[in-house]
FILO-846298 format. One record per residue (C-alpha): residue number from 0; x, y negated, z negated; residue in one letter. Coordinates in Angstrom, 2 decimals, always signed. Example, Ala and Ser with C-alpha at 12.3 -4.5 7.8 and 13.67 -1.06 7.14 Angstrom:
<nodes>
NODE,resi,px,py,pz,resn
NODE,0,+12.30,+4.50,-7.80,a
NODE,1,+13.67,+1.06,-7.14,s
</nodes>
This chain:
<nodes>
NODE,resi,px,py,pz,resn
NODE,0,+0.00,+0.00,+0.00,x
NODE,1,+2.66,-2.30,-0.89,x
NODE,2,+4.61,-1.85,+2.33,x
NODE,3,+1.31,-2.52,+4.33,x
NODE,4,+0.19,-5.80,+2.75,x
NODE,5,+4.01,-7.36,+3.49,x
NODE,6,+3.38,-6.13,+6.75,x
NODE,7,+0.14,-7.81,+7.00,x
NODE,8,+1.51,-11.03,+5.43,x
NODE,9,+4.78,-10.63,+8.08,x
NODE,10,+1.56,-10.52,+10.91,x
NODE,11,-0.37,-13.18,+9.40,x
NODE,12,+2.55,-15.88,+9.82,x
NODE,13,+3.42,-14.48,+12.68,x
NODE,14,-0.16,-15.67,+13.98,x
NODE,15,-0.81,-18.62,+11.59,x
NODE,16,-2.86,-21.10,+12.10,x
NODE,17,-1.62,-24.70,+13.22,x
NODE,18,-2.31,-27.92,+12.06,x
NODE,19,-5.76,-29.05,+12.88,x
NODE,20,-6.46,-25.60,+14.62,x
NODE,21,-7.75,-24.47,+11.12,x
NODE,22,-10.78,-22.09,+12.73,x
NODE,23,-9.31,-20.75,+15.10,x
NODE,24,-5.46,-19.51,+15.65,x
NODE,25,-4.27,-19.46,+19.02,x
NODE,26,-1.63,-17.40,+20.51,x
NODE,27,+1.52,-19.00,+21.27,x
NODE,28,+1.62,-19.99,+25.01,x
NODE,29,+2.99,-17.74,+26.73,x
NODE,30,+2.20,-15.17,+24.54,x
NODE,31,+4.89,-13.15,+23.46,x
NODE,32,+6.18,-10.01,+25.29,x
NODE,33,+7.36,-8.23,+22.43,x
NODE,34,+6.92,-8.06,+18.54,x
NODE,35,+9.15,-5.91,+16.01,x
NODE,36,+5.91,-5.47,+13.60,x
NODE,37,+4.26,-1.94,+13.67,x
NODE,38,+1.33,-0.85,+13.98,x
NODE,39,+0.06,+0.50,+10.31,x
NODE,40,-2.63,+2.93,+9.29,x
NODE,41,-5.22,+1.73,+7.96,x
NODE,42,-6.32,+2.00,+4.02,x
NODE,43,-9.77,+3.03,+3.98,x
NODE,44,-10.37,+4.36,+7.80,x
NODE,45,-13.94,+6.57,+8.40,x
NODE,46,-12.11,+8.91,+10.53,x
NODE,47,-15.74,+9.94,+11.70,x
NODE,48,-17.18,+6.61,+13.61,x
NODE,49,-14.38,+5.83,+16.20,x
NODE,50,-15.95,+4.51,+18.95,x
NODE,51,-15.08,+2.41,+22.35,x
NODE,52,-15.96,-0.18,+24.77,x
NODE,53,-14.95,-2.31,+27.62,x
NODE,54,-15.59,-4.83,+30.86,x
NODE,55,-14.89,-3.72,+34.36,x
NODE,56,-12.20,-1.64,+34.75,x
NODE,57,-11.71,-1.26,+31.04,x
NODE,58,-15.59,+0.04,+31.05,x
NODE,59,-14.44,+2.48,+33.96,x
NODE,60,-11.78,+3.12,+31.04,x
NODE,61,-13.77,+3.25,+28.32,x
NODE,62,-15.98,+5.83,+29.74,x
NODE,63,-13.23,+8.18,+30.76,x
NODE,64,-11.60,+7.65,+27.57,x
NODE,65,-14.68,+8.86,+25.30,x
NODE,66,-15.27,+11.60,+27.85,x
NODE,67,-12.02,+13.49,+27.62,x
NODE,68,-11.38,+12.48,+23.42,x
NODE,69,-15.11,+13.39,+22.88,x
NODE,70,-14.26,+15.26,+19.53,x
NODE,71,-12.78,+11.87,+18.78,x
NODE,72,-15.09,+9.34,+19.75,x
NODE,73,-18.73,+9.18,+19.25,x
NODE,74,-19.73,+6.28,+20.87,x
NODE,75,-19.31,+4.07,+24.03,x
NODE,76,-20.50,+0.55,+25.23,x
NODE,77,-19.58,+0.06,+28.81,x
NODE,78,-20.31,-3.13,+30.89,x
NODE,79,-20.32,-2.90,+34.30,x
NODE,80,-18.36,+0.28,+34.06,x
NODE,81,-18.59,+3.33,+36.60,x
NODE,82,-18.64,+7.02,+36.13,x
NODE,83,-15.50,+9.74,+35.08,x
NODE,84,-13.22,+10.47,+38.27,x
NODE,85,-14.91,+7.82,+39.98,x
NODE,86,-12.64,+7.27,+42.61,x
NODE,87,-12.02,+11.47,+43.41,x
NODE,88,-14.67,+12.15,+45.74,x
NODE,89,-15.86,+9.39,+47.79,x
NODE,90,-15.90,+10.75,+51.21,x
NODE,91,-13.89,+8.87,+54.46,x
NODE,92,-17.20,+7.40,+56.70,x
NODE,93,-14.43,+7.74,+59.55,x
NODE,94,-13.56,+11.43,+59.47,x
NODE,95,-15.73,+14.05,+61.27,x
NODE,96,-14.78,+16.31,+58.61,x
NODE,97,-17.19,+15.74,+55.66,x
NODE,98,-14.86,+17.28,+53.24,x
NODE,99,-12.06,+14.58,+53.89,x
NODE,100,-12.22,+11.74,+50.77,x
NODE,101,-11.13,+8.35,+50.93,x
NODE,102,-7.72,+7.72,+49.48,x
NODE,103,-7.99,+6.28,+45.49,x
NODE,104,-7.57,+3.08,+46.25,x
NODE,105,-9.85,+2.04,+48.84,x
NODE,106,-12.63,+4.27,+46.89,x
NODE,107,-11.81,+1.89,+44.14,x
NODE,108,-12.45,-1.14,+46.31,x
NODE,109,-15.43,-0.31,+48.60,x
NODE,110,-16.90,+2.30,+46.64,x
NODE,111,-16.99,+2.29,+42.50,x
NODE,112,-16.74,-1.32,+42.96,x
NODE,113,-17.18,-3.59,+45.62,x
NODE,114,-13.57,-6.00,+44.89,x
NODE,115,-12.95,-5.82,+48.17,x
NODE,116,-16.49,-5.40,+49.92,x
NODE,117,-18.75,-2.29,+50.59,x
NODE,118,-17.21,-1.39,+53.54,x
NODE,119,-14.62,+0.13,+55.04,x
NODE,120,-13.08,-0.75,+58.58,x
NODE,121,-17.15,-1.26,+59.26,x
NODE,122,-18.54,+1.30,+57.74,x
NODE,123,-20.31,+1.81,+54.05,x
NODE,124,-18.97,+4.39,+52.13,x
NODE,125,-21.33,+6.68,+50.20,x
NODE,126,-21.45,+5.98,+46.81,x
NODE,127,-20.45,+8.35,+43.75,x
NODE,128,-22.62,+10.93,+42.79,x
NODE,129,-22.91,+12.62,+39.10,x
NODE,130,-22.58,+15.86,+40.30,x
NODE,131,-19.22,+15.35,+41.44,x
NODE,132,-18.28,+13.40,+37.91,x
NODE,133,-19.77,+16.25,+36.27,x
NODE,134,-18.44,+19.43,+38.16,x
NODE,135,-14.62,+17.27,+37.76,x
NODE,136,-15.38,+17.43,+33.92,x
NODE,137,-16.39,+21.01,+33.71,x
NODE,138,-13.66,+21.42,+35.66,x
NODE,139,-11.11,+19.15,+33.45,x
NODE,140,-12.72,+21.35,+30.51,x
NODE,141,-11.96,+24.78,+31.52,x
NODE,142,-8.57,+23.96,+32.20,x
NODE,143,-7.87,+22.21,+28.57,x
NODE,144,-7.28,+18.78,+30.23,x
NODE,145,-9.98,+17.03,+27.92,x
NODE,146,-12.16,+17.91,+25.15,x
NODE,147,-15.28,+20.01,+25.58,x
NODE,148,-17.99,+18.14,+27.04,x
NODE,149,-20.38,+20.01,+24.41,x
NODE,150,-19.32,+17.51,+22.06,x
NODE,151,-21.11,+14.36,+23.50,x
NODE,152,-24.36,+15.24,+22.96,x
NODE,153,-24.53,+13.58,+19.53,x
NODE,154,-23.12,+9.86,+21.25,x
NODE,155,-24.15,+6.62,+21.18,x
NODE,156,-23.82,+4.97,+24.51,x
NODE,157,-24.84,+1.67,+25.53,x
NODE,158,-24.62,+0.38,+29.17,x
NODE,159,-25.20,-2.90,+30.59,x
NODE,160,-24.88,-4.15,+34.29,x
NODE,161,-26.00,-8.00,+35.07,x
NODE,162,-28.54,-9.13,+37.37,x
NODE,163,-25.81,-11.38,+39.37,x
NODE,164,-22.83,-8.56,+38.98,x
NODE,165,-21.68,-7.99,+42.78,x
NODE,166,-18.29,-6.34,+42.04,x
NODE,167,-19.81,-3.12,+40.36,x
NODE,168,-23.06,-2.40,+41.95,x
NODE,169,-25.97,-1.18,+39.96,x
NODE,170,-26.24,+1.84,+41.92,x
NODE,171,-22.52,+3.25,+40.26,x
NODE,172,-24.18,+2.08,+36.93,x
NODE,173,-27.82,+4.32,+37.16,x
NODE,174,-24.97,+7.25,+38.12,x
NODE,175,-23.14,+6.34,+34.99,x
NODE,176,-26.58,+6.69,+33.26,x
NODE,177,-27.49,+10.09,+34.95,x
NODE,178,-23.95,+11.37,+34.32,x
NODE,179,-24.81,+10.78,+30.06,x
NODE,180,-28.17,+12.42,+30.68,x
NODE,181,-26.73,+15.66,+32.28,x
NODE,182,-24.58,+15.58,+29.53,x
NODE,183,-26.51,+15.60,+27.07,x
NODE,184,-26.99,+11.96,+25.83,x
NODE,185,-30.38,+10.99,+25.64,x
NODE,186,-32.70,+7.86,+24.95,x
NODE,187,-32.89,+6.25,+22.45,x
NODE,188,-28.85,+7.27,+22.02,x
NODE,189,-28.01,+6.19,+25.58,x
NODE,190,-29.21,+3.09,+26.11,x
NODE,191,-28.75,+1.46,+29.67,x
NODE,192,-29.64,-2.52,+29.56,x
NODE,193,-30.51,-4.04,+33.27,x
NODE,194,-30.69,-7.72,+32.43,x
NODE,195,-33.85,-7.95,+32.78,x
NODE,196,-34.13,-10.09,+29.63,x
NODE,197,-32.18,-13.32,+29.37,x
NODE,198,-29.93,-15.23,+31.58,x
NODE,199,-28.49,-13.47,+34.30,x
NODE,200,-25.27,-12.15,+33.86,x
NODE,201,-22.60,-12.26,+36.55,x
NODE,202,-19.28,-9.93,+36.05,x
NODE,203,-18.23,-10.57,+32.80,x
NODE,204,-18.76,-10.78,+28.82,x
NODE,205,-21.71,-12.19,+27.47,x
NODE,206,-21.39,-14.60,+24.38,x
NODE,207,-23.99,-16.66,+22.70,x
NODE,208,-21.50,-19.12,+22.57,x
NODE,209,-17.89,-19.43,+23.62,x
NODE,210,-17.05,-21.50,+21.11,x
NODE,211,-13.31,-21.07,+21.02,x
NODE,212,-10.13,-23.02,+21.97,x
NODE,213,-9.31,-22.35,+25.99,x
NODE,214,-7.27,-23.57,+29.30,x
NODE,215,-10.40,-22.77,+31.00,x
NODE,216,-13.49,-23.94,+31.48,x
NODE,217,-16.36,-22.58,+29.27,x
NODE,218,-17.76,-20.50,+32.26,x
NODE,219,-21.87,-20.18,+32.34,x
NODE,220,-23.54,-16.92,+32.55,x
NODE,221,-23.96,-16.92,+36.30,x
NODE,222,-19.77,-17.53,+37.05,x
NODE,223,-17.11,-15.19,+37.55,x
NODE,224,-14.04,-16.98,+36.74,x
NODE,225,-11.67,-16.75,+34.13,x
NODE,226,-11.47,-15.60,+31.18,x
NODE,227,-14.57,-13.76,+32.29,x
NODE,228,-16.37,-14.58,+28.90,x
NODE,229,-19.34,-16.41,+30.16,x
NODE,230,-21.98,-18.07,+27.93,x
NODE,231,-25.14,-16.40,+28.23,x
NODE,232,-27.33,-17.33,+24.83,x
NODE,233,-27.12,-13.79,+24.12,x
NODE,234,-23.68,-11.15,+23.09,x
NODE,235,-23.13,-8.10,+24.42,x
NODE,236,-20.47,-7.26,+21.78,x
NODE,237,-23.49,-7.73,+19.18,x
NODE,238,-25.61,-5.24,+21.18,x
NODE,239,-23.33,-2.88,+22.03,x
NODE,240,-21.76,-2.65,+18.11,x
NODE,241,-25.61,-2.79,+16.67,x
NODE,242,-26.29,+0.33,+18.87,x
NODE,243,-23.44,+2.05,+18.17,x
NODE,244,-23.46,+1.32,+13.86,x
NODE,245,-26.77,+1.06,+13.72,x
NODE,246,-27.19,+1.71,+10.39,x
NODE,247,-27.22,-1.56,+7.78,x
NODE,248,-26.33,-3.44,+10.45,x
NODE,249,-25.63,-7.05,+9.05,x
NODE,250,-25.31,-10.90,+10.52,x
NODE,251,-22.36,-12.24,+11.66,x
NODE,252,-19.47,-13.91,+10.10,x
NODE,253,-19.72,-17.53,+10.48,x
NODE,254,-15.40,-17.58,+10.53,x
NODE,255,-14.46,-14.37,+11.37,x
NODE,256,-10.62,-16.07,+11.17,x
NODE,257,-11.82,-16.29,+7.29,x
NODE,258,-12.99,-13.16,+6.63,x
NODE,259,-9.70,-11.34,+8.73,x
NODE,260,-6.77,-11.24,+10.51,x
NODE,261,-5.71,-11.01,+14.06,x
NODE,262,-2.40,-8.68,+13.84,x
NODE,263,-0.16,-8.52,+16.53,x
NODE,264,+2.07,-5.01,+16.99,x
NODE,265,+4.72,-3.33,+18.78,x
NODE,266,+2.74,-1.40,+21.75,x
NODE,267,+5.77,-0.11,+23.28,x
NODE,268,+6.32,+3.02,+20.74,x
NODE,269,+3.38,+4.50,+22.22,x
NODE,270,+4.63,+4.81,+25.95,x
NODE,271,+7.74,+5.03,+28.01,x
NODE,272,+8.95,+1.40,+28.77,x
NODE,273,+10.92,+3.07,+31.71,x
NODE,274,+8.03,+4.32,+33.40,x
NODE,275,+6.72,+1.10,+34.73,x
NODE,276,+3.63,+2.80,+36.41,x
NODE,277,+2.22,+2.99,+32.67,x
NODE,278,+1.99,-1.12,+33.28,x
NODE,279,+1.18,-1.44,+29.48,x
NODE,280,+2.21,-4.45,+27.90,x
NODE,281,+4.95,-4.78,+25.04,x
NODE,282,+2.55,-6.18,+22.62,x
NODE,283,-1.36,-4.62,+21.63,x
NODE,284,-3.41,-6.84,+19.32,x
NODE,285,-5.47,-5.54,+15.82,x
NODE,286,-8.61,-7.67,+14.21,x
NODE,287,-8.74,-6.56,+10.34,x
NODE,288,-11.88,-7.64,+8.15,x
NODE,289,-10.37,-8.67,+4.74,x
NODE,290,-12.92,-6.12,+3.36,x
NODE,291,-11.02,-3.28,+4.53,x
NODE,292,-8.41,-3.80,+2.05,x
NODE,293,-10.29,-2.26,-0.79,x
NODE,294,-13.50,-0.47,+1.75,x
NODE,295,-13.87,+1.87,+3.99,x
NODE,296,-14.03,+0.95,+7.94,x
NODE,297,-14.69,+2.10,+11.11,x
NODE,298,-12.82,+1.70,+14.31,x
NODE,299,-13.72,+0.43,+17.36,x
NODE,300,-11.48,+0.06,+20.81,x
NODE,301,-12.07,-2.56,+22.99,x
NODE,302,-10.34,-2.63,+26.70,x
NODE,303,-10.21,-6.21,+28.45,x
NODE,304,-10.92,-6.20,+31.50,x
NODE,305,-8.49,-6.92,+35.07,x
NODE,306,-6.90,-10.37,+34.73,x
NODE,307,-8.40,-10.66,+30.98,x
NODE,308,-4.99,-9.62,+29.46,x
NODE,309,-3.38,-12.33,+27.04,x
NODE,310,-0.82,-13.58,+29.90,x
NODE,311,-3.90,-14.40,+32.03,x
NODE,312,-5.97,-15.50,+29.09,x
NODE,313,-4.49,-15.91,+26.28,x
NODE,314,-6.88,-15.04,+23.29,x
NODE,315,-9.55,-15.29,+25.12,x
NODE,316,-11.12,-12.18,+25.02,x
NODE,317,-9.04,-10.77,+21.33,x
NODE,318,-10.16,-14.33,+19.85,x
NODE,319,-13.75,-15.32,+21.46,x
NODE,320,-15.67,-12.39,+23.16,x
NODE,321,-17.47,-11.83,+20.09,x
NODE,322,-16.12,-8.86,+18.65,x
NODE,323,-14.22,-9.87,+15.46,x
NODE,324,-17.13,-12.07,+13.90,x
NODE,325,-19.55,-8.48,+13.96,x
NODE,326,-16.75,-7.07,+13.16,x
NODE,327,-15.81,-8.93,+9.95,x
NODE,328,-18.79,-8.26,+8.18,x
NODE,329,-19.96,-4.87,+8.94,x
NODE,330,-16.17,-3.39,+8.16,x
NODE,331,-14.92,-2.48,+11.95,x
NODE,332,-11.41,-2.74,+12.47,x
NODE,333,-10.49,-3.58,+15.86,x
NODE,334,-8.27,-2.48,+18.30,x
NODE,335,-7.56,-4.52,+21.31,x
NODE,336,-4.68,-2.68,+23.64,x
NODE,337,-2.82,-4.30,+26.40,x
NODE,338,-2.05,-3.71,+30.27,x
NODE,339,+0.28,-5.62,+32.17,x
NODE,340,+0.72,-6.53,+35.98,x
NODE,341,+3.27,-4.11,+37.75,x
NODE,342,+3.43,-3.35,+41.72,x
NODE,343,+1.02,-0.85,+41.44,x
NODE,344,-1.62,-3.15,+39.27,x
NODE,345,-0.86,-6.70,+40.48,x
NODE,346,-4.30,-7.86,+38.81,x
NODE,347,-3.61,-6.16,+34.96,x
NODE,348,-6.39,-3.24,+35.59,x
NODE,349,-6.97,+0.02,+33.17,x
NODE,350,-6.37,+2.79,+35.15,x
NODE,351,-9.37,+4.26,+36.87,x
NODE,352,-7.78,+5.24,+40.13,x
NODE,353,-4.54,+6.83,+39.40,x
NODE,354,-1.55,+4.33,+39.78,x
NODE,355,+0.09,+5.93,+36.90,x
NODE,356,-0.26,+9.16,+38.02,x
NODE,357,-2.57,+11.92,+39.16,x
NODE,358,-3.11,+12.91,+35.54,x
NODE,359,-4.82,+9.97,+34.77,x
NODE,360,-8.52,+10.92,+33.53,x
NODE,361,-6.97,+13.50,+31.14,x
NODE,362,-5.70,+13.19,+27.43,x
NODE,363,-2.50,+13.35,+29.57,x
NODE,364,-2.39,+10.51,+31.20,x
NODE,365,+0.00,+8.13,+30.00,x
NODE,366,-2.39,+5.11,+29.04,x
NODE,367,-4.95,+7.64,+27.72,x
NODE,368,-1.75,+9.35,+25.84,x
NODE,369,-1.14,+5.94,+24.40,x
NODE,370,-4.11,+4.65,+22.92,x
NODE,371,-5.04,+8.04,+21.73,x
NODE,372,-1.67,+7.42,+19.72,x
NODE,373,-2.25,+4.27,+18.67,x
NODE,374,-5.89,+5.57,+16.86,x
NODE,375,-4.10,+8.64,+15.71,x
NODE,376,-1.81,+5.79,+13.70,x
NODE,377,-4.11,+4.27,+12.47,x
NODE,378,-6.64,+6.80,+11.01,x
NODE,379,-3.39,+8.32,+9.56,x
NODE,380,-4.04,+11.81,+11.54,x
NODE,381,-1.19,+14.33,+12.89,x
NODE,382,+0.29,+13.08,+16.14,x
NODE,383,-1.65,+15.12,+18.40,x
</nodes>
């Protein structure tokens, strides 16, 4: 205990507050690349209630994460996300040969999202299907690649696509949904949110409020433009952590700066800094309620998503997309991990399509390896 709370104190100047800045402590600009302080287990962790969620491609990420560490994690929120091995079977419009898929990358693109379009050299690509997510699971499964798919049945999973989203159509989103029912998840647990309530949401995080220090613009609900937290009158992260804890669920902290800490750590242990096709970043970011000194907490793992990282916007989405001010007073710890631009990821993207490797949608895969590692530190479990 005593080596944890000088580690915490270490992290806490580290990240100070400046003068004037009293509500809200920005990262240093740039932010740094690297960090000596460790990530430390936590005092108090409920080992049972790890869930996830993320934007974009760190929904795609999100998704594939709680699908192959489903004895792990019990619950996902996933905005404009797509469904497991997304990218694997999307077959070429151009080839005679029905059998012949589209390469990763342009399936990525055209196909699970539409970055680039909905087309390809003229023609529209089909879009994914469950049945190929699901037979790639089964198929995952029987070879010990991820968890047993048995175990999601008792998730939580909250989806939401907005009404103005053009980069990940609604059509890869009502898959996602039919890929949870075949597996199992069921209303009310899997709940899929179209926007049909509210402002409409473009491709991006809903706040109530961004109400935060930023280089940007504070972006309306309708924009997609960074930091892709846009200001909607209503919070995903609110609906997404009420659904998953849904039990004594309370109000928000009105300073979630107050009631925790923001904790900067040494990502690098968890992944080969030689193998740039990883493209994680030096430095992963923790939010602590003060509460969890002396309680017990749950975990939650949130994944930015492309060009959300802290050297595109700073603490924009660690700081203001809503998460630490639930998360202060219902006793969820936090875990924000970082990507990084590298040739193969020029825009800072989770891995959905395979630039680190082929293994990529299994507990193998070296981003999945990581952040698996990073929760296995702090819940204080066995290395696995």
């Amino acid at each position: 205990m005593a080596r944890l709370f000088m580690w915490l104190v270490c992290a806490v100047v580290m990240l100070s507050p400046t003068a004037g800045h009293a509500t809200h402590d920005s990262l240093p600009d740039p932010p740094p690349q690297q960090t000596s302080q460790k990530l430390p287990t936590l005092s108090h962790p409920d080992r049972t209630a790890v869930t996830v969620s993320g934007l974009s491609s760190g929904g795609f990420f999100a998704h594939q994460f709680h699908i192959a560490f489903s004895s792990l994690v019990k619950g996902a929120g996933i905005i404009a996300g797509g469904p497991y091995g997304c990218v694997e079977h999307i077959p070429d419009p151009w080839s005679p040969i029905s059998s012949i898929d589209l390469d990763r990358v342009s399936a990525a693109v055209v196909a699970c999202t539409h970055y680039y379009g909905d087309l390809y050299y003229g023609l529209r690509p089909n879009l994914p299907k469950a049945a190929d997510s699901l037979n790639l699971i089964r198929e995952a499964a029987s070879q010990g690649q991820i968890d047993h798919p048995s175990n999601l049945a008792g998730s939580r999973v909250w989806l939401f696509h907005g009404k103005e989203d053009d980069i990940v159509p609604l059509p890869v989103m009502e898959t996602l949904r039919r890929l949870y029912d075949r597996l199992g998840v069921h209303e009310p647990n899997l709940w899929f949110d179209r926007n049909q309530n509210g402002k409409p949401a473009n491709h991006g995080m809903p706040v109530s409020r961004f109400a935060g220090k930023s280089k940007f613009p504070v972006r309306d609900c309708g924009q997609h433009e960074p930091p892709f937290v846009i200001q909607c009158g209503y919070e995903a992260a609110e609906i997404l952590l009420r659904h998953l804890y849904p039990e004594h669920f309370k109000p928000a902290s009105d300073d979630p700066h107050r009631d925790g800490t923001l904790l900067a750590f040494d990502q690098s242990e968890f992944f080969s800094a030689a193998n740039e096709s990883v493209s994680l970043h030096g430095v992963g970011y923790l939010y602590v309620p003060a509460a969890c000194a002396a309680e017990q907490c749950r975990l939650h793992v949130a994944f930015h998503g492309c060009n959300q990282n802290v050297d595109s916007v700073f603490d924009d989405f660690i700081r203001d997309a809503g998460y630490n001010r639930w998360a202060a007073s219902n006793n969820i710890v936090v875990l924000f991990p970082q990507v990084k631009t590298s040739a193969a990821n020029p825009n800072g993207c989770w891995d959905f399509w395979g630039y680190s490797g082929s293994n990529y949608y299994t507990r193998l895969g070296p981003q999945m390896r990581a952040v698996r590692t990073m929760i296995d530190r702090l819940l204080g479990n066995s290395l696995q």
